[in-house]
mmCIF entry with sequence, helices, sheets and N, C-alpha, C, O atoms, coordinates in Angstrom:
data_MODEL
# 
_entry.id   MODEL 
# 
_entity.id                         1 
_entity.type                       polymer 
_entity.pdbx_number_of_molecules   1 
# 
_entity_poly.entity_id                      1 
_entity_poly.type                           'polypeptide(L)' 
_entity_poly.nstd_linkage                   no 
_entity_poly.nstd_monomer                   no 
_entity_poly.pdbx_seq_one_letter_code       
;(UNK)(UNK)(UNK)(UNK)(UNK)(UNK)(UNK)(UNK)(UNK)(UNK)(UNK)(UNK)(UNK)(UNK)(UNK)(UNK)
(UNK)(UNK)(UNK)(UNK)(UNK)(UNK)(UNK)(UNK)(UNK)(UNK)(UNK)(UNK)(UNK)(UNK)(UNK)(UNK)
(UNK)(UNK)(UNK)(UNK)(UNK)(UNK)(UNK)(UNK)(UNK)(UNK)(UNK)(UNK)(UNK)(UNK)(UNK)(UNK)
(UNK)(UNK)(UNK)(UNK)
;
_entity_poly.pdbx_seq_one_letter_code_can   XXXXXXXXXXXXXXXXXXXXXXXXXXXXXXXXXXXXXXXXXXXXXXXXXXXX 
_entity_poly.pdbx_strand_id                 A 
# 
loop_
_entity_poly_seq.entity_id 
_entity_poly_seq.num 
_entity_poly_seq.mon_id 
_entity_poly_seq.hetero 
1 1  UNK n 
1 2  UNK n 
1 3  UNK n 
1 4  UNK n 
1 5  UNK n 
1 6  UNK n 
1 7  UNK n 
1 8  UNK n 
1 9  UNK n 
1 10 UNK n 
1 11 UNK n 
1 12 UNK n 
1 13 UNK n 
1 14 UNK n 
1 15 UNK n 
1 16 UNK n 
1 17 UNK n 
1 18 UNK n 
1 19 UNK n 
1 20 UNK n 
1 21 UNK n 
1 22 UNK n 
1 23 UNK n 
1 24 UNK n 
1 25 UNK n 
1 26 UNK n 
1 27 UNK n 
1 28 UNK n 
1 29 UNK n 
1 30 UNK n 
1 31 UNK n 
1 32 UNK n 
1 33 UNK n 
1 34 UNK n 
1 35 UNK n 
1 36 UNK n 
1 37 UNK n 
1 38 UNK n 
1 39 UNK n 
1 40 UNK n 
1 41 UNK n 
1 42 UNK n 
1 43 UNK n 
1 44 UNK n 
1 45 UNK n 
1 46 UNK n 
1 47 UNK n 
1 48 UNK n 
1 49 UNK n 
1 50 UNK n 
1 51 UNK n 
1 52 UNK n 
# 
_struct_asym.id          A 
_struct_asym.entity_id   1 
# 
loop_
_struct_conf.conf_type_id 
_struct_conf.id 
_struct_conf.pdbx_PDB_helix_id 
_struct_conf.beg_label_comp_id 
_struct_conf.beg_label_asym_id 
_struct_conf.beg_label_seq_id 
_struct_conf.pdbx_beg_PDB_ins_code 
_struct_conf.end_label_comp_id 
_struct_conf.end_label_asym_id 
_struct_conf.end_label_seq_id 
_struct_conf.pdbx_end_PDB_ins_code 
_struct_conf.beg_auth_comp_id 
_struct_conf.beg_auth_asym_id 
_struct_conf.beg_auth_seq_id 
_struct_conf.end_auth_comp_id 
_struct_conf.end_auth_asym_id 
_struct_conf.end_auth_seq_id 
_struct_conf.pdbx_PDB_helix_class 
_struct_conf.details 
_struct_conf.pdbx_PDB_helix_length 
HELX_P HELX_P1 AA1 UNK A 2  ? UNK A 20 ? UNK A 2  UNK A 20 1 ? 19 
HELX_P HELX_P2 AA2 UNK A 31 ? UNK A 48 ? UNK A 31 UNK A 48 1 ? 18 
# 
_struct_conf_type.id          HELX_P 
_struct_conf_type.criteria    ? 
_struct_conf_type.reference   ? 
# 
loop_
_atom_site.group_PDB 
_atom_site.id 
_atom_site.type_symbol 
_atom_site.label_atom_id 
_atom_site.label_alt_id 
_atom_site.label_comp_id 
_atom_site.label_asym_id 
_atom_site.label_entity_id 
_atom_site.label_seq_id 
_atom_site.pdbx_PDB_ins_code 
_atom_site.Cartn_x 
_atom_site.Cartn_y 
_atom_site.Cartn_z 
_atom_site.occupancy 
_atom_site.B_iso_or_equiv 
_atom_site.pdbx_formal_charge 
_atom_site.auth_seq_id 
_atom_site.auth_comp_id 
_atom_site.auth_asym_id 
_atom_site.auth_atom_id 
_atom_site.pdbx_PDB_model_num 
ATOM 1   N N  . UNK A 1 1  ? 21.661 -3.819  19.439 1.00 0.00 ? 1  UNK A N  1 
ATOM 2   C CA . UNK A 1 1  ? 20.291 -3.607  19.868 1.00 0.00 ? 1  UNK A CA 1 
ATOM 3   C C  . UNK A 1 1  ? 20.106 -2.176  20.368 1.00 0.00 ? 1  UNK A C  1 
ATOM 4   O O  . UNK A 1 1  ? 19.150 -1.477  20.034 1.00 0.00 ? 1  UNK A O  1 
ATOM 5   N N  . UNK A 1 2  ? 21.317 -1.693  21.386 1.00 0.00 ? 2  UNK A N  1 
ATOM 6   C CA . UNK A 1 2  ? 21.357 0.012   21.333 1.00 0.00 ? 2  UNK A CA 1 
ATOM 7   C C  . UNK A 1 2  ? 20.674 0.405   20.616 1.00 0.00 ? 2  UNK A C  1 
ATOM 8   O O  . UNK A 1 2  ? 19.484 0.509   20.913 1.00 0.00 ? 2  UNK A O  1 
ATOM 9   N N  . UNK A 1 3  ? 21.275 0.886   19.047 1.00 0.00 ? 3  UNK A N  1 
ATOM 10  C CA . UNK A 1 3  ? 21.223 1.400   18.167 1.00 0.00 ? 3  UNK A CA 1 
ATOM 11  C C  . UNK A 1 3  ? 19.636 1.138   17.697 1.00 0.00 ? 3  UNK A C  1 
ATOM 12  O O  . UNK A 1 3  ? 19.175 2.190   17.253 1.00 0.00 ? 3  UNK A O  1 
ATOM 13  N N  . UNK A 1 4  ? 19.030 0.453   17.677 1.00 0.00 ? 4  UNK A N  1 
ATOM 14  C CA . UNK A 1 4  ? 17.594 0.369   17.082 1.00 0.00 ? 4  UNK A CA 1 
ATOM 15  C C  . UNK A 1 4  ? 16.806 0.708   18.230 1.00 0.00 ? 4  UNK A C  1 
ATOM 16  O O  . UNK A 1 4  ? 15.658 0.964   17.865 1.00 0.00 ? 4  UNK A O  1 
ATOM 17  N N  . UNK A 1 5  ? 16.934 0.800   19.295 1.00 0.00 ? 5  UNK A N  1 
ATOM 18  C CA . UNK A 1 5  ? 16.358 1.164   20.033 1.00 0.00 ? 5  UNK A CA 1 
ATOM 19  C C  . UNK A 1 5  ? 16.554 2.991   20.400 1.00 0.00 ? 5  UNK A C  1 
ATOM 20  O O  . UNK A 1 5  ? 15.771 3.860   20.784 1.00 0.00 ? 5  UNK A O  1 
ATOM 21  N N  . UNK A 1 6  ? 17.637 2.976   20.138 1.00 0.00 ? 6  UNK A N  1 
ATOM 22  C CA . UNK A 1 6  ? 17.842 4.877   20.354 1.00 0.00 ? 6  UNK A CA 1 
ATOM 23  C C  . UNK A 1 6  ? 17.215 5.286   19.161 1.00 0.00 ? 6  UNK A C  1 
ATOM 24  O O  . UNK A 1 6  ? 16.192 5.963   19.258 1.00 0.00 ? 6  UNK A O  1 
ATOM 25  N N  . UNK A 1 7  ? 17.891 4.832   17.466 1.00 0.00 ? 7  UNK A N  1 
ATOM 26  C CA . UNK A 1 7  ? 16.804 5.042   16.063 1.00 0.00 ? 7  UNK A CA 1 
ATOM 27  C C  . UNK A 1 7  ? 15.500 5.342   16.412 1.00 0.00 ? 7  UNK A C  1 
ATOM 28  O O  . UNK A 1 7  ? 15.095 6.504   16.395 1.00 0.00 ? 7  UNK A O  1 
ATOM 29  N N  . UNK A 1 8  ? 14.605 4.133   16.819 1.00 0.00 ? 8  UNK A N  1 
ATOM 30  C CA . UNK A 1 8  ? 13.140 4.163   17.217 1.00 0.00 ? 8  UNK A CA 1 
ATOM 31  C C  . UNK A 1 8  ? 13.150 5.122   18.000 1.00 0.00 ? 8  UNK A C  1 
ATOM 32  O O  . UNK A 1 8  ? 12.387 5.973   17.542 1.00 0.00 ? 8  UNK A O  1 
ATOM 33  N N  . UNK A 1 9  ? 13.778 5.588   19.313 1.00 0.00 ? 9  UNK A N  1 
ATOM 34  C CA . UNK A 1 9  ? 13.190 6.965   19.792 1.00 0.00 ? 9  UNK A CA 1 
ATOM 35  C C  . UNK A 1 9  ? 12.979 7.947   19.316 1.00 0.00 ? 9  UNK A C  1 
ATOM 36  O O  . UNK A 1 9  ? 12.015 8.703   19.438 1.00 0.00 ? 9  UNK A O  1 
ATOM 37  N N  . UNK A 1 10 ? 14.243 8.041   18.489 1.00 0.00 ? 10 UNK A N  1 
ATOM 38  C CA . UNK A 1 10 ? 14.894 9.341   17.524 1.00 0.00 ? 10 UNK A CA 1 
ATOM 39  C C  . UNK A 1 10 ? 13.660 9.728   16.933 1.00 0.00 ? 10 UNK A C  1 
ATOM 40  O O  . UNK A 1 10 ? 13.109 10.818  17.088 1.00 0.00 ? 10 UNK A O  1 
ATOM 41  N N  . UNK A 1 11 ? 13.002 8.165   15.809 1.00 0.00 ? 11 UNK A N  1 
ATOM 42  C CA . UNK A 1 11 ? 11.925 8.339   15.196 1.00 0.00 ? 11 UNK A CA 1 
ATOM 43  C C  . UNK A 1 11 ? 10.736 8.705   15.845 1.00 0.00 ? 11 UNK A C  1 
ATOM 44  O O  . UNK A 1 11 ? 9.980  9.395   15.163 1.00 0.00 ? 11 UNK A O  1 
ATOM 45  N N  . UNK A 1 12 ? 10.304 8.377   17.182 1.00 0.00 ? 12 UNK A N  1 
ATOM 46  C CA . UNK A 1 12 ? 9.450  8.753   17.462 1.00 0.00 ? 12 UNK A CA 1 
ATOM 47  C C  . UNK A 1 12 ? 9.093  9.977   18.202 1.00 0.00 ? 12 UNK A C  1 
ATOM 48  O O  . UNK A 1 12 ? 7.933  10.335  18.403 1.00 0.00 ? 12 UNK A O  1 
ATOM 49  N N  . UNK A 1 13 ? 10.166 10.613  18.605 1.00 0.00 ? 13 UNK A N  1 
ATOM 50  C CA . UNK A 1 13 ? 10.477 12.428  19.007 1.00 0.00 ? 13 UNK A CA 1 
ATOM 51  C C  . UNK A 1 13 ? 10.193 12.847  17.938 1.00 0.00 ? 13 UNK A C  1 
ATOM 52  O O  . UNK A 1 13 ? 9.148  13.494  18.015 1.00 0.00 ? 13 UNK A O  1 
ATOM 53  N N  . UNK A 1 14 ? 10.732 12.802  16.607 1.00 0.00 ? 14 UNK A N  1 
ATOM 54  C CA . UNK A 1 14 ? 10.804 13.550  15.378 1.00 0.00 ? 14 UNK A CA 1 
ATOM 55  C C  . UNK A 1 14 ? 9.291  13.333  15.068 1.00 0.00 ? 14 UNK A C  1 
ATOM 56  O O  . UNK A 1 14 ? 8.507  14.281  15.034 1.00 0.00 ? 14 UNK A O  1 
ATOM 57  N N  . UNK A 1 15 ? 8.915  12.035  14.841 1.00 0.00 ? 15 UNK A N  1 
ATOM 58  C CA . UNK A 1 15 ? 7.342  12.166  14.572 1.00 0.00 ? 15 UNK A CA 1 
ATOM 59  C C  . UNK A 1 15 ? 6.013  13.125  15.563 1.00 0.00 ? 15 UNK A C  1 
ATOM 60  O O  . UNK A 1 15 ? 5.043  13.779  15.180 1.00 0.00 ? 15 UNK A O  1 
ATOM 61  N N  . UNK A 1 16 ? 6.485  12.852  16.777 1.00 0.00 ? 16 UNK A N  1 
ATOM 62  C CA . UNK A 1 16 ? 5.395  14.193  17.813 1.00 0.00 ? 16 UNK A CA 1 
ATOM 63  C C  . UNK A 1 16 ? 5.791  15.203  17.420 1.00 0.00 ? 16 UNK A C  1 
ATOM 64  O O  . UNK A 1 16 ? 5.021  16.115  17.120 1.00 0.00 ? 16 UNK A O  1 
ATOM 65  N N  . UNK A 1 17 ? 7.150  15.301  17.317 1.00 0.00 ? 17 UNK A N  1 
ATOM 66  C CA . UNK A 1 17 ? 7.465  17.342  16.891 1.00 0.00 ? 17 UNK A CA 1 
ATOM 67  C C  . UNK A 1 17 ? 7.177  17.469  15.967 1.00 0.00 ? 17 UNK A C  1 
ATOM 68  O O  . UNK A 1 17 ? 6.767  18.629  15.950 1.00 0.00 ? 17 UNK A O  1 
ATOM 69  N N  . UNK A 1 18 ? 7.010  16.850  14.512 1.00 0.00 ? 18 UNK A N  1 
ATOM 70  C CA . UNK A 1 18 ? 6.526  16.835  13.314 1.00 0.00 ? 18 UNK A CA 1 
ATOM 71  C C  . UNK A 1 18 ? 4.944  17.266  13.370 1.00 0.00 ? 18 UNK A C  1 
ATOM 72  O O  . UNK A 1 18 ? 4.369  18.139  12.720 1.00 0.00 ? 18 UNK A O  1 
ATOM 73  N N  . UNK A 1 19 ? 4.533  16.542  14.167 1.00 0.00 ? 19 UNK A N  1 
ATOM 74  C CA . UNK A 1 19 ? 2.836  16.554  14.330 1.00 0.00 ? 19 UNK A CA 1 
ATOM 75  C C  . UNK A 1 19 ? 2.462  17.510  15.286 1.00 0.00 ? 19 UNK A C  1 
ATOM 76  O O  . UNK A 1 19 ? 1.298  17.866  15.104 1.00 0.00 ? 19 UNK A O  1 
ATOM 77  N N  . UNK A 1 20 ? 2.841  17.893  15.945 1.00 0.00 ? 20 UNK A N  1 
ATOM 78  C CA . UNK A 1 20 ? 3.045  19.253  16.880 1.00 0.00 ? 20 UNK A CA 1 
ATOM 79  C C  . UNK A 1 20 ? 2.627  20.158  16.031 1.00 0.00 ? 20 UNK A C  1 
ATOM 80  O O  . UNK A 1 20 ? 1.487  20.604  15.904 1.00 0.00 ? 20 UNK A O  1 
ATOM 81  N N  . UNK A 1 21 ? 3.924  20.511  15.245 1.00 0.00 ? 21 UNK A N  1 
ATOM 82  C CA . UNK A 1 21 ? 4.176  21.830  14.539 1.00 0.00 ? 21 UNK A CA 1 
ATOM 83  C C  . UNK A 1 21 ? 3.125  21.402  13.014 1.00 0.00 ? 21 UNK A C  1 
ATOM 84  O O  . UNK A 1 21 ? 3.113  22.192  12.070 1.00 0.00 ? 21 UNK A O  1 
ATOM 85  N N  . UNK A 1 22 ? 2.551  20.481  12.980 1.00 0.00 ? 22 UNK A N  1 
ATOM 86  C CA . UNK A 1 22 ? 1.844  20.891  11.852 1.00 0.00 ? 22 UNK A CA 1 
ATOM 87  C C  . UNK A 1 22 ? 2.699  20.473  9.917  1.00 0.00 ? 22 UNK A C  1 
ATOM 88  O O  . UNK A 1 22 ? 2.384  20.695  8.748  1.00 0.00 ? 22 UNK A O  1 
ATOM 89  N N  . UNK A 1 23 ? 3.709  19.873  10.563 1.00 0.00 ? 23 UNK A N  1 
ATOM 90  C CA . UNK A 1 23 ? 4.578  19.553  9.515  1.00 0.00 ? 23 UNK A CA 1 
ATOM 91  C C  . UNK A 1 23 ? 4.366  18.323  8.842  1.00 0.00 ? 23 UNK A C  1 
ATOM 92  O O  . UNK A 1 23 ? 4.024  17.352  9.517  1.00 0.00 ? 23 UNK A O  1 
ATOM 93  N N  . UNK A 1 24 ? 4.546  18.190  7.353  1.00 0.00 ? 24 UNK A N  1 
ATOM 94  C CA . UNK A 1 24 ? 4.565  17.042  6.717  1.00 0.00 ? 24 UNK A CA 1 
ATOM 95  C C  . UNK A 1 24 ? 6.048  15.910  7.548  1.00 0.00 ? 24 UNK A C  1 
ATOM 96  O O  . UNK A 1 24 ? 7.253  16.108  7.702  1.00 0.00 ? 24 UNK A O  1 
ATOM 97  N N  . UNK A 1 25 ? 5.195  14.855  7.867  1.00 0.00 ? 25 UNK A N  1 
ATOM 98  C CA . UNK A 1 25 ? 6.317  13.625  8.399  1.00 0.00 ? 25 UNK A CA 1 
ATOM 99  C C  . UNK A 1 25 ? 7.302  13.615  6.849  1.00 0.00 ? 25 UNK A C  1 
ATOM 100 O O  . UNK A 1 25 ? 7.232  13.624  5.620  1.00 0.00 ? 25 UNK A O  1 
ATOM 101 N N  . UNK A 1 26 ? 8.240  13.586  8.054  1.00 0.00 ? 26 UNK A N  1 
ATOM 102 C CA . UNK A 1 26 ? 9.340  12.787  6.289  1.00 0.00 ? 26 UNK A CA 1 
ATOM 103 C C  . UNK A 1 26 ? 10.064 11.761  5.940  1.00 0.00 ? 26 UNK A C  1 
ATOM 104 O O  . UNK A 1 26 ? 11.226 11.482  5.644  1.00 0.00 ? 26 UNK A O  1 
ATOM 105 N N  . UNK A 1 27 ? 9.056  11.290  6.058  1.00 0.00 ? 27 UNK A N  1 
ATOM 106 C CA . UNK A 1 27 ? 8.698  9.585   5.796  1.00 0.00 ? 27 UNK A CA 1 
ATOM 107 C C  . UNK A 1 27 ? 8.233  9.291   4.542  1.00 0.00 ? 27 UNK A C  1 
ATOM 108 O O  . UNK A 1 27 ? 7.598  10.144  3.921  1.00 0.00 ? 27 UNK A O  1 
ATOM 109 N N  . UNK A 1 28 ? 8.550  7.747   3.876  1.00 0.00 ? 28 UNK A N  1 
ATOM 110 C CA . UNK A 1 28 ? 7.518  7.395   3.047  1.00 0.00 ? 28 UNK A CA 1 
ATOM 111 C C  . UNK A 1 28 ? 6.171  7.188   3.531  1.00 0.00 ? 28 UNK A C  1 
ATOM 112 O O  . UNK A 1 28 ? 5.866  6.471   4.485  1.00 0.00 ? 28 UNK A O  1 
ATOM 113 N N  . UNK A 1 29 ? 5.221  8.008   2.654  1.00 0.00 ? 29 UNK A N  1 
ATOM 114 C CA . UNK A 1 29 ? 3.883  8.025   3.433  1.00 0.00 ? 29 UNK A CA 1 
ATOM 115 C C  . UNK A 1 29 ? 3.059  6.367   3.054  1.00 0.00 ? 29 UNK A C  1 
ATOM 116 O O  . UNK A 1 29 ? 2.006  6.003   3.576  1.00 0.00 ? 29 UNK A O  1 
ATOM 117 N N  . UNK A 1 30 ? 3.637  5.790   2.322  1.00 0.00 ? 30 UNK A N  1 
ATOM 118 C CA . UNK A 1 30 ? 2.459  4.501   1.852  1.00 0.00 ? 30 UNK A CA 1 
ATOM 119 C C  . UNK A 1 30 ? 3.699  2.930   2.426  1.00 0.00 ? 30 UNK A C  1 
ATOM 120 O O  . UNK A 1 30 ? 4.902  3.138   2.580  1.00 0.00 ? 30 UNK A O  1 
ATOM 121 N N  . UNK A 1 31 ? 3.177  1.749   2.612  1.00 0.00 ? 31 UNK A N  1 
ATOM 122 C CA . UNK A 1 31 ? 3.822  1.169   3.343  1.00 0.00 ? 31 UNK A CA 1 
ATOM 123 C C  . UNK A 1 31 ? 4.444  0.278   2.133  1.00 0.00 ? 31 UNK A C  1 
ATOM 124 O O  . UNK A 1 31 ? 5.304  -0.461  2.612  1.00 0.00 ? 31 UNK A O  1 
ATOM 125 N N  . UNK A 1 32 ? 4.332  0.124   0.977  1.00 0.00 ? 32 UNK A N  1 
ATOM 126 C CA . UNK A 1 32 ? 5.265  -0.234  -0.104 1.00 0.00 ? 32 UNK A CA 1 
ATOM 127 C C  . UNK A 1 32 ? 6.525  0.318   0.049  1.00 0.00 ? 32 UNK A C  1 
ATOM 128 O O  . UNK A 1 32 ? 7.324  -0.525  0.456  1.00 0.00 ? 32 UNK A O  1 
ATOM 129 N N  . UNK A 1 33 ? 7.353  2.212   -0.248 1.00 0.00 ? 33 UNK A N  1 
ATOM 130 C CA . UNK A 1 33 ? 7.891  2.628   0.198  1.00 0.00 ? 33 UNK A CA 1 
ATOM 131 C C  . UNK A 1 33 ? 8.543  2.519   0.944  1.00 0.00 ? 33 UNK A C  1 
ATOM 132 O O  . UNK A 1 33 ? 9.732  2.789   0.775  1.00 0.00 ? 33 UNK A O  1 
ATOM 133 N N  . UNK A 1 34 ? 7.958  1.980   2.359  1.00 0.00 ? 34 UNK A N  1 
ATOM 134 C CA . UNK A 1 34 ? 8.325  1.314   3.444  1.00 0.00 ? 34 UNK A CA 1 
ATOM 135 C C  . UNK A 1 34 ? 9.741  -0.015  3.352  1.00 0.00 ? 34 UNK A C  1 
ATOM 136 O O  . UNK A 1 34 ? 10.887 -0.193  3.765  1.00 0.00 ? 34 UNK A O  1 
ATOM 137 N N  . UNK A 1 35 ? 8.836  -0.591  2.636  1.00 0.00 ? 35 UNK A N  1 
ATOM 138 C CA . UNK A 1 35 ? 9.419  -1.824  2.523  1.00 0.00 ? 35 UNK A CA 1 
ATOM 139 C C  . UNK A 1 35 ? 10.371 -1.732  1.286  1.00 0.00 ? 35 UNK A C  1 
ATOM 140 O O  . UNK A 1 35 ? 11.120 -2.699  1.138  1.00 0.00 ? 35 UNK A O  1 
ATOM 141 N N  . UNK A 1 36 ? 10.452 -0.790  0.439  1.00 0.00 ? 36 UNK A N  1 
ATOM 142 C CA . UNK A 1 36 ? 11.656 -0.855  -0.698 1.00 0.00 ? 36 UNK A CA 1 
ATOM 143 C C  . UNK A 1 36 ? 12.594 -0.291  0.016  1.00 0.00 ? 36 UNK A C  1 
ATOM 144 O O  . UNK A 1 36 ? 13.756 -0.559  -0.289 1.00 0.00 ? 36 UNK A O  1 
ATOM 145 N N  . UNK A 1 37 ? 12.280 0.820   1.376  1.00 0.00 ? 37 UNK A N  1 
ATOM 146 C CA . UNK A 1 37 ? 13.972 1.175   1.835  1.00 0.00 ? 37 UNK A CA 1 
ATOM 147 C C  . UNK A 1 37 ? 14.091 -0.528  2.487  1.00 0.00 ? 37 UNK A C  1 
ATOM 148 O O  . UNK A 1 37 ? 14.860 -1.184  1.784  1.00 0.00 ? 37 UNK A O  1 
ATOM 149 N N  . UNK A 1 38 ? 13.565 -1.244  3.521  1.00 0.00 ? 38 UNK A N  1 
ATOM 150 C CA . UNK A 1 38 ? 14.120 -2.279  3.971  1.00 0.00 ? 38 UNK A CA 1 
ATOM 151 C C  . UNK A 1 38 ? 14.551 -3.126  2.950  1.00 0.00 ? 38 UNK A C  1 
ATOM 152 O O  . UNK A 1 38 ? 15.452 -3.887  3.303  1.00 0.00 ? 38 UNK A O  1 
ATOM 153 N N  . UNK A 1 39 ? 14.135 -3.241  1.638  1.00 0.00 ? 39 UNK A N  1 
ATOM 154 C CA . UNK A 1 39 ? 14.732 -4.409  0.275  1.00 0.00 ? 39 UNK A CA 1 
ATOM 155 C C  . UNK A 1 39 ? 16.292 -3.657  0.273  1.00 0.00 ? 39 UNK A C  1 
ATOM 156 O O  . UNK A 1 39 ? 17.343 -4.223  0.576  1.00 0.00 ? 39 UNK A O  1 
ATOM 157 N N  . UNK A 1 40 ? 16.183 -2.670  -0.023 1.00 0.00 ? 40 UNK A N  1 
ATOM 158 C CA . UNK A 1 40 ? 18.174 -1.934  -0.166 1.00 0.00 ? 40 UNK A CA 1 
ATOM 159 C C  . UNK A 1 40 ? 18.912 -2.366  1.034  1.00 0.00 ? 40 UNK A C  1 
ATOM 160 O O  . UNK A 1 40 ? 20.003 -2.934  0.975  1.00 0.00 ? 40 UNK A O  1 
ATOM 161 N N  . UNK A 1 41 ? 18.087 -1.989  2.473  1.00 0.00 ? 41 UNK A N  1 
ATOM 162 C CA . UNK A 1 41 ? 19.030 -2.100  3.457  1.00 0.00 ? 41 UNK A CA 1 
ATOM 163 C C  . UNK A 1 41 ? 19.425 -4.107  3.535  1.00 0.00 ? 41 UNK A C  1 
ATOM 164 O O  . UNK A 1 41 ? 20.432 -4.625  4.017  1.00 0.00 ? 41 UNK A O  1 
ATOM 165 N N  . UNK A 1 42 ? 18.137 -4.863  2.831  1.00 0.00 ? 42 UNK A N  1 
ATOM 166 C CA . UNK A 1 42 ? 18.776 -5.943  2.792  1.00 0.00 ? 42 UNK A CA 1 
ATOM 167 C C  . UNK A 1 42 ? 19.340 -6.750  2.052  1.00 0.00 ? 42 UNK A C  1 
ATOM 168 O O  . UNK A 1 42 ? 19.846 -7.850  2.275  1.00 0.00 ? 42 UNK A O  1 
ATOM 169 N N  . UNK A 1 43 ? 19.211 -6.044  0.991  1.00 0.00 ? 43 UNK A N  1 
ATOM 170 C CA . UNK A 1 43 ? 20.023 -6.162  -0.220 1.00 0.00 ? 43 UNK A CA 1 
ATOM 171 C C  . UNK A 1 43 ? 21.942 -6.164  0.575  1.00 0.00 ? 43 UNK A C  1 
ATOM 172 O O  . UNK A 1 43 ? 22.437 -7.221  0.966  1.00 0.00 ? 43 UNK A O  1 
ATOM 173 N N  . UNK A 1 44 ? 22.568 -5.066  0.640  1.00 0.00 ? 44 UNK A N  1 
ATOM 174 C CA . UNK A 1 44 ? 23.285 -4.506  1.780  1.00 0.00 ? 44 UNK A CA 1 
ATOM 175 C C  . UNK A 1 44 ? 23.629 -5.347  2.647  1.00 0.00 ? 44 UNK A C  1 
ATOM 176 O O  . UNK A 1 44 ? 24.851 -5.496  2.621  1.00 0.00 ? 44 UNK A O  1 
ATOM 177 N N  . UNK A 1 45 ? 22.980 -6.153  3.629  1.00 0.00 ? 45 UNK A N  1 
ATOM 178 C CA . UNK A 1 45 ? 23.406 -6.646  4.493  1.00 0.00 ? 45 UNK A CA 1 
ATOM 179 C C  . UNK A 1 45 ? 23.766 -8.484  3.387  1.00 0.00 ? 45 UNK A C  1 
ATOM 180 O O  . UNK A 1 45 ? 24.850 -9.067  3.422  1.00 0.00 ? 45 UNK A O  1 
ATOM 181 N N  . UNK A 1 46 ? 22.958 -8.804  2.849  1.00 0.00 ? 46 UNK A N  1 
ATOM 182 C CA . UNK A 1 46 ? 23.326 -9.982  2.205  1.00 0.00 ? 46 UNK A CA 1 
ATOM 183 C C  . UNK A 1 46 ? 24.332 -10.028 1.681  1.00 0.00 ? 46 UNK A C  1 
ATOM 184 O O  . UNK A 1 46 ? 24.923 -11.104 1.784  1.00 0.00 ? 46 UNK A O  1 
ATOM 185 N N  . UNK A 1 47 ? 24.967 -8.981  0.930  1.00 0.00 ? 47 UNK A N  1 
ATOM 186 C CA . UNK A 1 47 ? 26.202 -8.699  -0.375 1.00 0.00 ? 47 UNK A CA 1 
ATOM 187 C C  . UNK A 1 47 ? 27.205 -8.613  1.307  1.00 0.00 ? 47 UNK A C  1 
ATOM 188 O O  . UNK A 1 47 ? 28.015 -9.524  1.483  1.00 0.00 ? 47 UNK A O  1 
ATOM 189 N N  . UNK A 1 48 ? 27.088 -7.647  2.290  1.00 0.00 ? 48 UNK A N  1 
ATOM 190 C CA . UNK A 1 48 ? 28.066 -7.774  3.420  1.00 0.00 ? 48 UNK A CA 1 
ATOM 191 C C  . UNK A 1 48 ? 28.690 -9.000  3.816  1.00 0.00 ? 48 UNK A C  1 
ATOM 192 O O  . UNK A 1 48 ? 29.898 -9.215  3.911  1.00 0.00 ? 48 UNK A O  1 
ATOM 193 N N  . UNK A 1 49 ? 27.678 -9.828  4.050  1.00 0.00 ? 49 UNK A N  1 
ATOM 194 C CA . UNK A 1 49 ? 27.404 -11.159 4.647  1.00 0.00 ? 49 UNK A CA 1 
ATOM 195 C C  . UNK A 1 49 ? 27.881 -12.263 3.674  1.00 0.00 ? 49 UNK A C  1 
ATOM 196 O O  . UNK A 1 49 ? 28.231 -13.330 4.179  1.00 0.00 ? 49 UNK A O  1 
ATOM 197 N N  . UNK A 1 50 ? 27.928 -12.125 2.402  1.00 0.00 ? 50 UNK A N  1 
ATOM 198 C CA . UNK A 1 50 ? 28.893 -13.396 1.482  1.00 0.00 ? 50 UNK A CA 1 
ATOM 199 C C  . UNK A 1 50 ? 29.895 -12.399 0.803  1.00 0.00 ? 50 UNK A C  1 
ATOM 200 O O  . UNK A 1 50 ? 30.447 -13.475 0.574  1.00 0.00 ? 50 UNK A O  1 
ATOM 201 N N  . UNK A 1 51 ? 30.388 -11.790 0.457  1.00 0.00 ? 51 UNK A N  1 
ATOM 202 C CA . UNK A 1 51 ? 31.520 -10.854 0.161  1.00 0.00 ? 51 UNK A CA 1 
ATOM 203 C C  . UNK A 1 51 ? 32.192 -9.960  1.006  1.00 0.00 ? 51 UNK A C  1 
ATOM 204 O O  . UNK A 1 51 ? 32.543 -8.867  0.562  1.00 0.00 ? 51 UNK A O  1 
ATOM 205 N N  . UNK A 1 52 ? 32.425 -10.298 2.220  1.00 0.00 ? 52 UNK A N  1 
ATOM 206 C CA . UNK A 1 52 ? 32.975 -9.647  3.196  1.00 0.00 ? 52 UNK A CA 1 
ATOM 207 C C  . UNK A 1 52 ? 33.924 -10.820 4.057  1.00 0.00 ? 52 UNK A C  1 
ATOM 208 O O  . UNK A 1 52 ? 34.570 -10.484 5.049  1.00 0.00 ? 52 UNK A O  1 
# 
């Protein structure tokens, strides 16, 4: 739980300094995108989870 919780800060420092300075976020901008990195990361955890 650490870890997603320090991530989420990480992400959300990087996003004000991003928007600060006037910079493109570097992010997927549309929320499909979104959700195809979470399909890999759970793709990933399933193959972990019966072949491990």
């Amino acid at each position: 739980m650490h870890e997603i919780i320090m991530s989420t800060l990480a992400g959300l420092i990087v996003g004000v300094i991003f928007t600060l300075l006037k910079l493109p976020i570097p992010a997927p901008p549309v929320f499909s995108a979104i959700m195809g990195i979470v399909g890999v990361w759970a793709g990933m955890k399933i193959v972990q989870f019966f072949w491990s």
